[in-house]
C-alpha positions as CSV (number, residue, x, y, z in Angstrom):
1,X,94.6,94.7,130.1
2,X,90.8,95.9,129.0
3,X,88.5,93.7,129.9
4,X,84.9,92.8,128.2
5,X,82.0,94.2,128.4
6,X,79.1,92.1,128.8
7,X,76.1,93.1,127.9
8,X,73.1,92.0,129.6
9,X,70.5,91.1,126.8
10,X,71.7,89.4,123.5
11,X,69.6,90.6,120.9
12,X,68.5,88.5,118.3
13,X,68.4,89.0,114.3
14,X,65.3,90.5,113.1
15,X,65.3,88.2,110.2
16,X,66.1,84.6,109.7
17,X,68.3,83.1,107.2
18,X,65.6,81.6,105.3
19,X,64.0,84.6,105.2
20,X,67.4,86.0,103.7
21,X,67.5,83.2,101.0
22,X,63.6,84.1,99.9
23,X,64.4,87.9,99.2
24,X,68.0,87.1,97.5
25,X,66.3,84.6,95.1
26,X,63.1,87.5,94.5
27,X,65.9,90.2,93.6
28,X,67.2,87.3,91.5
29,X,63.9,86.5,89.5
30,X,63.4,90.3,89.9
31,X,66.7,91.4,87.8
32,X,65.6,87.7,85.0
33,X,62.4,89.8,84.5
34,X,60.4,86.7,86.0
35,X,58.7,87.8,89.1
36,X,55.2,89.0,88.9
37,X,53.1,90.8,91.6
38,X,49.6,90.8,92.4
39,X,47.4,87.9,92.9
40,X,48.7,85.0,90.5
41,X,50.7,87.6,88.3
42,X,48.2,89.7,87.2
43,X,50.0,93.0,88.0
44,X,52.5,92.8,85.6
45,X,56.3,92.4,86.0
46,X,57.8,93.8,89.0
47,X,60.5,96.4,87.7
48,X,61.6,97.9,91.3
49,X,64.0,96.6,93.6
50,X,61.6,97.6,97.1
51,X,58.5,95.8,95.6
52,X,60.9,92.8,94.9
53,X,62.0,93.0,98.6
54,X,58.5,93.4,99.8
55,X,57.4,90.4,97.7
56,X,60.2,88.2,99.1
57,X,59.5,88.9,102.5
58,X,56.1,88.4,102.1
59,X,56.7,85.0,100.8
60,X,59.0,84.4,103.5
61,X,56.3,85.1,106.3
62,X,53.9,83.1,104.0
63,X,56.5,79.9,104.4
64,X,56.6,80.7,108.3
65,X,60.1,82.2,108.4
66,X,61.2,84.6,110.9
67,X,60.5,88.2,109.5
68,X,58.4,90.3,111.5
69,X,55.6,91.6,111.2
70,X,54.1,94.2,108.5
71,X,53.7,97.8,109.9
72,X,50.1,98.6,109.9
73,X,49.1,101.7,107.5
């Protein structure tokens, strides 16, 4: 019989559910034509699916969910 490995650190998700739910509804109001970027919209519609991404993960760290932390340039 093959027994089970263990292994000796569990390793967590790197993103949280909620922060899951704020990208799937950004790719949502990304694909209606809704969701704006820039400071209060002023950028224009967002018309690529990364920059939707990127916007709802940025609202997800904004709500405190668990996404980590931007790269620095």
């Amino acid at each position: 019989m093959a027994s089970k490995k263990s292994s000796p650190k569990k390793s967590s998700a790197k993103y949280g559910n909620a922060a899951s739910r704020s990208v799937e509804s950004a790719l949502h109001r990304e694909k209606q034509g809704t969701l704006l970027s820039g400071k209060g919209g002023k950028g224009g519609v967002v018309k690529s699916r990364e920059q939707a991404i990127a916007i709802g993960l940025s609202e997800a760290r904004k709500k405190g969910a668990k996404v980590p932390e931007k790269k620095a340039s």
